[in-house]
C-alpha positions as semicolon CSV with decimal commas, in nm:
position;residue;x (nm);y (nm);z (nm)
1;X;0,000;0,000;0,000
2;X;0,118;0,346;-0,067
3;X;0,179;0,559;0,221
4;X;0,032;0,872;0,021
5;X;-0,339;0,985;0,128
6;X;-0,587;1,059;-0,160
7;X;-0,620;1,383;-0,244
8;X;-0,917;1,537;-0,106
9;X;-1,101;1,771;-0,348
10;X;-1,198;1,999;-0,043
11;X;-0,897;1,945;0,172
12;X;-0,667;2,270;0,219
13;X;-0,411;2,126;-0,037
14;X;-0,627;2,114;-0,319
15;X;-0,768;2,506;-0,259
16;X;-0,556;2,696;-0,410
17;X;-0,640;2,512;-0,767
18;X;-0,980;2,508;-0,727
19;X;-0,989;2,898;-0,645
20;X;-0,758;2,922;-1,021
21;X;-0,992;2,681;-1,203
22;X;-1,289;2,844;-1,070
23;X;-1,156;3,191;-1,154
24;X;-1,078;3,106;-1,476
25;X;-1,392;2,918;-1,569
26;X;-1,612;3,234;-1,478
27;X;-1,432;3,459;-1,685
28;X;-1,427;3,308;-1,948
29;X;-1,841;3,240;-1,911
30;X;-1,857;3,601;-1,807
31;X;-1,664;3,670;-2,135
32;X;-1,916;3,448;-2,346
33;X;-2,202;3,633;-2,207
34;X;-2,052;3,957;-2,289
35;X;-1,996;3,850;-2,609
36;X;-2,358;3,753;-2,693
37;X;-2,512;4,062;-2,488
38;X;-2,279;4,296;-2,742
39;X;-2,487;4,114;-3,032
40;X;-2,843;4,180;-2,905
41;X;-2,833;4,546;-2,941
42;X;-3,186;4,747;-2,900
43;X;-3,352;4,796;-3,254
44;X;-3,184;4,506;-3,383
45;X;-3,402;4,207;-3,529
46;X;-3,315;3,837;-3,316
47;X;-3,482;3,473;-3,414
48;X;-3,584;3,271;-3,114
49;X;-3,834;3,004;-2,973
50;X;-4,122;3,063;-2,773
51;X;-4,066;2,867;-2,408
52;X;-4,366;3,024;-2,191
53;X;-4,697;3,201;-2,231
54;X;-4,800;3,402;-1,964
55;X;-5,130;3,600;-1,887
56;X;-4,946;3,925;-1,978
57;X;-4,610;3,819;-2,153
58;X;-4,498;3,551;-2,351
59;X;-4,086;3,450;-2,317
60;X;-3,902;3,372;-2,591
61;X;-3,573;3,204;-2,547
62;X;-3,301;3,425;-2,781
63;X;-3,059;3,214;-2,674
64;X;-2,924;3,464;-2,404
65;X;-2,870;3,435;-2,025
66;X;-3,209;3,611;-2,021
67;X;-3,510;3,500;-2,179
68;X;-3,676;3,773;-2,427
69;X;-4,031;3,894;-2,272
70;X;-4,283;4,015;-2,567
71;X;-4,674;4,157;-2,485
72;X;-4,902;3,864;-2,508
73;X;-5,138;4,112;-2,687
74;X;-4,898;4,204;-2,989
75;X;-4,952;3,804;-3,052
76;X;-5,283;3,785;-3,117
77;X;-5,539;3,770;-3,399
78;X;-5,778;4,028;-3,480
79;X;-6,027;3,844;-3,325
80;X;-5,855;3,832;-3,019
81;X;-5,716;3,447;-3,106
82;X;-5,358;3,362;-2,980
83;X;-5,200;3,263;-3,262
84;X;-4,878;3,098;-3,125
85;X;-4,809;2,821;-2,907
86;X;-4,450;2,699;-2,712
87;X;-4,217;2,577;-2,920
88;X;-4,295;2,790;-3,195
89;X;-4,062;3,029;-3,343
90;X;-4,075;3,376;-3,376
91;X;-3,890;3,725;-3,576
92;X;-3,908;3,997;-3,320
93;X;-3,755;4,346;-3,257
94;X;-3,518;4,435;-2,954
95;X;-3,701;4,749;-2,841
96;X;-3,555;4,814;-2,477
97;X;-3,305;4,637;-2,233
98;X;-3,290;4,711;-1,866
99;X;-3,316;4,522;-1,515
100;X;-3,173;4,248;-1,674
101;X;-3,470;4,180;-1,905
102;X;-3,468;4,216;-2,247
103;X;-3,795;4,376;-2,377
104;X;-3,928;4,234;-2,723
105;X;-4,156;4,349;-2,968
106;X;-4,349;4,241;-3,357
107;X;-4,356;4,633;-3,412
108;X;-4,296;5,002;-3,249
109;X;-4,560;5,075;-3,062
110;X;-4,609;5,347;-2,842
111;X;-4,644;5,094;-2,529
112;X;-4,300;4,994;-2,620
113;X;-4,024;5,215;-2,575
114;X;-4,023;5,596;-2,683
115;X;-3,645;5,626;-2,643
116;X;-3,644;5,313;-2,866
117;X;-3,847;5,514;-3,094
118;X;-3,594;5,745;-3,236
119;X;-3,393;5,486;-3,363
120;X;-3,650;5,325;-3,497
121;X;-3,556;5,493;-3,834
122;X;-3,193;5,394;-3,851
123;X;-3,286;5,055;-3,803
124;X;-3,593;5,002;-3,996
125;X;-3,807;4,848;-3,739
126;X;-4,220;4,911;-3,797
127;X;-4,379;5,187;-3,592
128;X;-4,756;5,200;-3,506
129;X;-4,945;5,507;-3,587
130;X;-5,303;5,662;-3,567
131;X;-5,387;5,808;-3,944
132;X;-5,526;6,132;-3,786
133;X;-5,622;6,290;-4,108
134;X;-5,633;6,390;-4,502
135;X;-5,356;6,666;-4,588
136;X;-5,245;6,772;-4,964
137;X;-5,032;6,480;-5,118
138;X;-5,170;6,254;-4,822
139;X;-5,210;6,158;-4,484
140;X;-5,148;6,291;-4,127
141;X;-5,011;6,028;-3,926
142;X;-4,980;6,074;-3,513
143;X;-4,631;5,790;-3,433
144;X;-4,551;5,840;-3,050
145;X;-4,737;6,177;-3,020
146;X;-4,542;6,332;-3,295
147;X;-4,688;6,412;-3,675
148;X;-4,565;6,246;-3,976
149;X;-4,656;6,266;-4,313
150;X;-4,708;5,913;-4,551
151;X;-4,813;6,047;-4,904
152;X;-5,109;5,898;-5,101
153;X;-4,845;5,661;-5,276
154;X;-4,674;5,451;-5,003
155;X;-5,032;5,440;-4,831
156;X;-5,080;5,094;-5,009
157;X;-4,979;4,865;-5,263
158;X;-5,247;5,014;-5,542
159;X;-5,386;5,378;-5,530
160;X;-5,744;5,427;-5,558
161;X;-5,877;5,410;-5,190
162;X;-6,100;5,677;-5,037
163;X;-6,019;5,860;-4,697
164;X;-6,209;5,618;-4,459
165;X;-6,073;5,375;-4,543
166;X;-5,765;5,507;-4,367
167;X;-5,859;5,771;-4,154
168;X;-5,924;5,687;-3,725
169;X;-5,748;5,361;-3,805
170;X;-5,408;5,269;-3,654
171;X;-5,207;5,090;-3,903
172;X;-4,787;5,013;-3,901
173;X;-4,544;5,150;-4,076
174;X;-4,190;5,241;-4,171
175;X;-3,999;5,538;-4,103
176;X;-3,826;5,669;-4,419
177;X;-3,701;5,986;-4,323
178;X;-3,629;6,129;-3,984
179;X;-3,528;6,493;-3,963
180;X;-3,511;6,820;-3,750
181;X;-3,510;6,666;-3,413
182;X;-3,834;6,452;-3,512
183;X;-4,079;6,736;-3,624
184;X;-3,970;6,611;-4,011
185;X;-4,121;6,213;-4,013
186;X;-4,212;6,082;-4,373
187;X;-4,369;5,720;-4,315
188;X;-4,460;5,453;-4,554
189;X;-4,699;5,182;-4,523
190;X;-4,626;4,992;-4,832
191;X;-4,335;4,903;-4,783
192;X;-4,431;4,692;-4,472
193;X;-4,687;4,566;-4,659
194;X;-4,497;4,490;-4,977
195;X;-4,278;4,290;-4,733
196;X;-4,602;4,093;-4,638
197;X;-4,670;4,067;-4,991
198;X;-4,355;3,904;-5,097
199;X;-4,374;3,645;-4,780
200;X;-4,734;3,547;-4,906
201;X;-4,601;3,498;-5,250
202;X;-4,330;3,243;-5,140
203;X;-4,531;3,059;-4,945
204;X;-4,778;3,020;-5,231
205;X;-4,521;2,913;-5,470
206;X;-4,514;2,629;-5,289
207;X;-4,860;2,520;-5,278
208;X;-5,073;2,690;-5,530
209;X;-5,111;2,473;-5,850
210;X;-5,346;2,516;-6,145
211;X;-5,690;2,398;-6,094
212;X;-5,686;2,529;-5,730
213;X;-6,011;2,757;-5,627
214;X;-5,868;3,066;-5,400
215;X;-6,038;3,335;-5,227
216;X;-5,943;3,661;-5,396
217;X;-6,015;4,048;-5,341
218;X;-6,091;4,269;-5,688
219;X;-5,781;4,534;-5,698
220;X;-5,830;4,692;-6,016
221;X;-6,112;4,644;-6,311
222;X;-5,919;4,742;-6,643
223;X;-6,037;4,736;-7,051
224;X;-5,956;4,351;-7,068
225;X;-6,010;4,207;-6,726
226;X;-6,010;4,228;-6,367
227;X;-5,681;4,194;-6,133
228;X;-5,745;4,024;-5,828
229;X;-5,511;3,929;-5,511
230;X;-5,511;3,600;-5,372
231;X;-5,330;3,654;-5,049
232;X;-5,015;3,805;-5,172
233;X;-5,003;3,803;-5,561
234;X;-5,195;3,921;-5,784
235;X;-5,362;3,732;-6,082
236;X;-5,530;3,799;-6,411
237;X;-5,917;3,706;-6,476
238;X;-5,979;3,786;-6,869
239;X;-6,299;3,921;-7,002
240;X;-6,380;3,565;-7,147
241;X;-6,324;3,430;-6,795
242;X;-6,540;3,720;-6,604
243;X;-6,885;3,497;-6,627
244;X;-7,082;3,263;-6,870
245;X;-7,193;3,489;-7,053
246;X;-7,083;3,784;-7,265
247;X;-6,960;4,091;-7,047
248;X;-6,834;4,387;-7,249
249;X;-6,707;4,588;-6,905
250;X;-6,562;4,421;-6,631
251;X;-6,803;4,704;-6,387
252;X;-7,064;4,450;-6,498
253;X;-6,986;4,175;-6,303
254;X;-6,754;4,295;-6,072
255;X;-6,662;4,615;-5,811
256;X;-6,359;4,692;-5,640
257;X;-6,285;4,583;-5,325
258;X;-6,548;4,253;-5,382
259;X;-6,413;3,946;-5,228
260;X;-6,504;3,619;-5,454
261;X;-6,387;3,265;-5,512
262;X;-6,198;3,208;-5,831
263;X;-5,992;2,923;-6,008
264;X;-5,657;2,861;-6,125
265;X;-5,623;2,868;-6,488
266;X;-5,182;2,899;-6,505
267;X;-4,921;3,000;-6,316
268;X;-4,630;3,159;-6,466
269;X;-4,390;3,256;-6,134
270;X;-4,086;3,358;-6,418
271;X;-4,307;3,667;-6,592
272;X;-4,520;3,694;-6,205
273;X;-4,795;3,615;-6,452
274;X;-5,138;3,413;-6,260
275;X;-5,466;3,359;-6,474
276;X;-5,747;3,317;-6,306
277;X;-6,093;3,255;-6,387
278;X;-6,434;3,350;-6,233
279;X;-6,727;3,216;-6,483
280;X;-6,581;2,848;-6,349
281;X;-6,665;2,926;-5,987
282;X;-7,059;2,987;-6,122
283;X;-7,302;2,725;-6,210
284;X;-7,275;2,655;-6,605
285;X;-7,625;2,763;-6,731
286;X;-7,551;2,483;-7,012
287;X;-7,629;2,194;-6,786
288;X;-7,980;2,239;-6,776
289;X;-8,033;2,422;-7,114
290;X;-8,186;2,065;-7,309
291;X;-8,461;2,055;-6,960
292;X;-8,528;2,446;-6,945
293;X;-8,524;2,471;-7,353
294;X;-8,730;2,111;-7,518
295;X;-8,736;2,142;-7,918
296;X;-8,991;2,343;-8,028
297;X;-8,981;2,537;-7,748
298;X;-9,088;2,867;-7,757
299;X;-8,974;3,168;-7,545
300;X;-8,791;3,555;-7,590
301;X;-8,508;3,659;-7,658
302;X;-8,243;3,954;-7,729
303;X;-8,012;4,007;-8,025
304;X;-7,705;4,003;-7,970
305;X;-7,469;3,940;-8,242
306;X;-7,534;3,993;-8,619
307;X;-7,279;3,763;-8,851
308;X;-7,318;3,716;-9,268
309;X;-7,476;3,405;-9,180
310;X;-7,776;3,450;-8,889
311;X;-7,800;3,663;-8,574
312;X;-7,714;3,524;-8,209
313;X;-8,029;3,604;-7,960
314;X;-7,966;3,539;-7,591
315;X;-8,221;3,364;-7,409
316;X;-8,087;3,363;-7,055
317;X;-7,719;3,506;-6,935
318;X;-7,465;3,237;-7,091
319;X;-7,731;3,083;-7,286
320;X;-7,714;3,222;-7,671
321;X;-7,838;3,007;-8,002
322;X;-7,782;3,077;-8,337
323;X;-8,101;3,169;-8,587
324;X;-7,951;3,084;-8,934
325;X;-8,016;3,333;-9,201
326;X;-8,223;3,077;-9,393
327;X;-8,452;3,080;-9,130
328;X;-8,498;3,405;-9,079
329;X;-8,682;3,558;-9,422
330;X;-9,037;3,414;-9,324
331;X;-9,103;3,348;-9,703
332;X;-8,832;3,561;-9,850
333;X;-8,497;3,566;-9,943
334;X;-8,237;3,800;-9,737
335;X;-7,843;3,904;-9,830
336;X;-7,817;4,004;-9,460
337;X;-7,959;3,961;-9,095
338;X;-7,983;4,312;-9,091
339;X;-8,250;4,326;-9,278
340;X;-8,495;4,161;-9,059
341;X;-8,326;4,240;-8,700
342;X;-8,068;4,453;-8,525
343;X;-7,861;4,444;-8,234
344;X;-8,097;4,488;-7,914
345;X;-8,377;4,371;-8,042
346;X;-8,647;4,200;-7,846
347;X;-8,750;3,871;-8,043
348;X;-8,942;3,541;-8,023
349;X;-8,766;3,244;-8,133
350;X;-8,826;2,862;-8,115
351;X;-8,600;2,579;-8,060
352;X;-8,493;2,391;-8,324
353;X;-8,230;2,161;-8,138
354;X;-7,992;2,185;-7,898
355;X;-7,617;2,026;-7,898
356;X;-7,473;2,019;-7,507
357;X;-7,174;1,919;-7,530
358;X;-7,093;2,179;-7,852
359;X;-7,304;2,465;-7,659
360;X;-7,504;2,526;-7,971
361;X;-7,872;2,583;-7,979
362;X;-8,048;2,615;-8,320
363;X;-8,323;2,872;-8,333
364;X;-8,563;3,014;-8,593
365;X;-8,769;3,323;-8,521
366;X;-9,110;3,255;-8,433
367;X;-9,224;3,615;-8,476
368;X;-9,026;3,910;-8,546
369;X;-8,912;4,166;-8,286
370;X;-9,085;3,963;-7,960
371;X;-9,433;3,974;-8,086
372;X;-9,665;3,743;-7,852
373;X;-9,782;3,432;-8,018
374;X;-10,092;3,480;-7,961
375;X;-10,108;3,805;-8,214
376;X;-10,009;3,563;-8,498
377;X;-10,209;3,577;-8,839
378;X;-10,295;3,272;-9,032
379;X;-10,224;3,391;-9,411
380;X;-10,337;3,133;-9,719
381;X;-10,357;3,214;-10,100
382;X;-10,535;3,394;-10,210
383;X;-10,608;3,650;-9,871
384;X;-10,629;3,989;-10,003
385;X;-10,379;4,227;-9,711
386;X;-10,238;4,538;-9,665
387;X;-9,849;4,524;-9,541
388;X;-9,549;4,794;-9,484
389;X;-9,303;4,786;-9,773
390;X;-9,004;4,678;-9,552
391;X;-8,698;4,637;-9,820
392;X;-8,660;4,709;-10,201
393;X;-8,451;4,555;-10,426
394;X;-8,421;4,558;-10,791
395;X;-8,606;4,202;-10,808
396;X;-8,877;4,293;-10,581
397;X;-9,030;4,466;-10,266
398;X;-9,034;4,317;-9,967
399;X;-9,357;4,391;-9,731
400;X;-9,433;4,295;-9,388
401;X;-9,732;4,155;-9,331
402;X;-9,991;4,107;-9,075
403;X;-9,809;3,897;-8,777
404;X;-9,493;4,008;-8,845
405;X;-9,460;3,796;-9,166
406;X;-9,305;3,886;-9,481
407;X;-9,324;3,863;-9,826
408;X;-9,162;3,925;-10,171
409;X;-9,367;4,125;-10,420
410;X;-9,162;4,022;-10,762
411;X;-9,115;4,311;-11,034
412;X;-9,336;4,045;-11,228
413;X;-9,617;4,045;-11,004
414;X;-9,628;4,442;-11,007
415;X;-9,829;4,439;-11,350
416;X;-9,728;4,768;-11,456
417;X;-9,486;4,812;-11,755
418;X;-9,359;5,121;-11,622
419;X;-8,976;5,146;-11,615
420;X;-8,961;5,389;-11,320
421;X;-8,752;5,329;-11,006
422;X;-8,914;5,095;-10,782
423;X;-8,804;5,266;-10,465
424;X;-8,942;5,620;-10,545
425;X;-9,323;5,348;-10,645
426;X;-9,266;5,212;-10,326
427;X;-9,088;5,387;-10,027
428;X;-8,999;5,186;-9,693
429;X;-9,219;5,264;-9,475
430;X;-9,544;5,324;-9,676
431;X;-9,832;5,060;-9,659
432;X;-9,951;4,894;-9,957
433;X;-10,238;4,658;-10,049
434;X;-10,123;4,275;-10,179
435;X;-10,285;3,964;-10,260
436;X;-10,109;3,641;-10,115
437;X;-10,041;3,460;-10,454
438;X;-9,880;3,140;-10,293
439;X;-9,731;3,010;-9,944
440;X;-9,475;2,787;-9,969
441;X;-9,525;2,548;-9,591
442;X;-9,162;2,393;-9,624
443;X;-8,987;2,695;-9,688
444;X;-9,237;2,926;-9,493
445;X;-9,208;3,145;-9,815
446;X;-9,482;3,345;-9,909
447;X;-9,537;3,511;-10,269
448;X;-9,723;3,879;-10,340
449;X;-9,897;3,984;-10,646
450;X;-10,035;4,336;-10,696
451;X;-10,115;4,210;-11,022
452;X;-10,331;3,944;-10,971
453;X;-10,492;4,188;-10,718
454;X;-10,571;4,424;-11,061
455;X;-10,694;4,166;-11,240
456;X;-10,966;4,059;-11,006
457;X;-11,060;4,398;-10,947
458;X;-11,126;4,445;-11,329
459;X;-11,292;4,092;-11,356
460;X;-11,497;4,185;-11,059
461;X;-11,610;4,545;-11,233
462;X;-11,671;4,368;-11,565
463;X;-11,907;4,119;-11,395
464;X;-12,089;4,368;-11,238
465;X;-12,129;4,552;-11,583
466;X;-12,231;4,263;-11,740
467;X;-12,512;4,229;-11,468
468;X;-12,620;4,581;-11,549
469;X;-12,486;4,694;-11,219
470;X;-12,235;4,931;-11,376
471;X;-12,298;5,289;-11,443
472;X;-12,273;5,268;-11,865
473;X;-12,087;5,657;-11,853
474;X;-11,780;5,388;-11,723
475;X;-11,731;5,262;-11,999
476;X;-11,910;5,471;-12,285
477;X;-11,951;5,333;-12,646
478;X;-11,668;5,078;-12,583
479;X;-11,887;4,914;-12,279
480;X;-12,194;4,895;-12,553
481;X;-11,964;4,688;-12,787
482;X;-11,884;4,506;-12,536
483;X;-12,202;4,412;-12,406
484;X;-12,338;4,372;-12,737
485;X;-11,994;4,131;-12,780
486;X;-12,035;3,909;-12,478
487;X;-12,428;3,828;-12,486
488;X;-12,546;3,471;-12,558
């Protein structure tokens, strides 16, 4: 056995390099500390976790020898809603340090530190402030008592909003210039929210994919569309994508400021370019357009397109058919849809067939310019009329007749050898007296002759003649050799 004792930790020998160790040990932890404290300097922004929530405070562990303290109240939603929980991790502002605590904030506020305050320029950190009123170029703001200035444009991201929706509202923003001992403050508002902007937008990229239906508020209604933010960026909705049916103004459909659902079209993140679409957020009107329109079906309508080949009448919003030129003369042939309607008008159609899955309906008009069916006049040849000369051409004049029907008078059928201009015989607009020579019931065509209607009335005067019924001055010696001529 050795003779030597063990050393005892706490015996006087051992003292002296315990004391050294000791010594040494909290200097250099001392040192470590000092080194960290220099680093969390007031107005600077620190990353840390949060370790406890209070009824008042929440502490946040900044990986110091003193936990960070923050105002539960900055922390919560606007309906009052805590929106953290420990463990999570939080971005926060070094607004005061004293007593050994180290006082934290999400923004300037004038509960936080005033001294803190006038640094709050140099270092960029967001301010709180009561928009106290309107002034030329902008907006009184009150930050810490003291009034600043924020002009129209770094209000928001897009100009265009009225007074209240600013004014007795306390909002945050950024300090951009700072002069003359503080009575100088220019503040800006977008930029904090641009900030907010951008941190929406990268989160999105990650998530948003085409096909997606977002939430979106209208921003700005311009010649071809509507731009609308959802939560962040901003997207495109085209006028063909506004609604089912056609929109010529995007103030039609939609105001701004109107929150509305819409859906993902294509993302382009390279050119910051989003289409979006609204009309496929909406019930299609086409998927009940064969129960709500049967074939020969008939119900109003308005014109709204005019094309070489037929006019376009709207029945409902998104629903449109096509009435084909060749079913539009009512007995007559036509060069253009113009001739029979215009854009705007009021007419009755009926259904002719309708294709679903093309979104075509075929329509002919039932009566021109939305006459009620009831009105409709059964014409047959033969029915003696008076119509409106509607159209002349140099084959014939077109006249409208009772119902809303037309028909073609032919040069032929005039019965006058004549060779003057047939529009200064007939002018639109004047009425005239026709027989109905012949209806055609495939093509719905119908024939005039003023002719024929001549040649009856001369047959008709003859017979009466012949009965002795005439008045003989009528006709003079030439009736005598006639009578004389034509008795049995």
């Amino acid at each position: 056995m050795s003779d030597s004792k063990p050393v005892n930790p706490t015996g006087p020998e051992s003292t002296p390099i315990q004391n050294d160790q000791t010594e040494d040990f909290a200097s250099m932890f001392e040192a470590s500390l000092s080194g960290k404290e220099k680093r969390v300097q007031r107005d600077s922004k620190i990353d840390g976790n949060i370790i406890s929530i209070g009824e008042e405070w929440i502490f946040v562990d900044i990986a110091e020898k003193t936990e960070g303290i923050i105002a539960r109240e900055e922390l919560l939603s606007k309906e009052g809603v805590l929106d953290v929980q420990v463990g999570d991790p939080i971005t926060a502002y070094v607004v005061n340090k004293r007593d050994g605590e180290i006082l934290l904030s999400m923004k300037m506020t004038a509960a936080a530190s005033e001294e803190a305050a006038r640094d709050a320029y140099r270092s960029g950190v967001p301010v709180e402030g009561l928009v106290a009123g309107e002034r030329k170029g902008g907006y009184t703001v009150t930050i810490f008592g003291k009034p600043a200035f924020c002009p129209y444009s770094l209000m928001d991201l897009q100009s265009g909003g009225t007074p209240s929706d600013y004014i007795g509202k306390r909002l945050t923003f950024r300090m951009v210039e700072y002069g003359e001992g503080g009575r100088n403050i220019v503040v800006s508002r977008r930029e904090i929210l641009e900030e907010e902007r951008l941190k929406k937008a990268a989160a999105l990229k990650k998530t948003l994919k085409p096909g997606d239906v977002v939430d979106g508020t209208v921003r700005r209604l311009v010649q071809f569309g509507a731009f609308v933010d959802i939560g962040g960026v901003e997207g495109l909705i085209p006028m063909s994508e506004l609604a089912w049916h056609r929109v010529g103004q995007a103030a039609e459909v939609l105001s701004q400021g109107d929150h509305i659902s819409v859906r993902v079209l294509d993302l382009d993140w390279d050119n910051n370019r989003i289409s979006l679409s609204r009309k496929q957020t909406l019930a299609d009107p086409w998927d009940r357009v064969a129960e709500r329109y049967p074939e020969q079906t008939s119900s109003p309508g308005v014109v709204t397109r005019l094309a070489n080949f037929g006019a376009f009448v709207e029945l409902e919003p998104g629903v449109e058919g096509l009435v084909h030129i060749s079913n539009m003369g009512a007995g007559r042939r036509i060069a253009h849809p113009r001739e029979v309607v215009s854009e705007g008008d009021k007419v009755q159609v009926r259904v002719l067939g309708v294709d679903r899955d093309a979104r075509r309906m075929k329509l002919e008009l039932d009566l021109l310019r939305g006459g009620d069916a009831e009105d409709a006049v059964e014409l047959k040849e033969g029915d003696v009329v008076t119509g409106i000369i509607d159209a002349v051409k140099d084959y014939g004049v077109f006249v409208t007749l009772p119902g809303g029907k037309s028909g073609l008078l032919h040069v032929s059928e005039i019965g006058d050898s004549r060779q003057t201009d047939l529009r200064n015989r007939f002018p639109v607009g004047a009425s005239v007296d026709v027989q109905i020579r012949a209806v055609d019931e495939e093509t719905k065509k119908i024939s005039l002759s003023i002719k024929s209607l001549k040649k009856q009335a001369e047959e008709s005067q003859l017979k009466e003649f012949m009965a002795g019924k005439g008045p003989r001055s009528s006709f003079g010696t030439l009736g005598d050799i006639l009578k004389d001529k034509f008795k049995p």
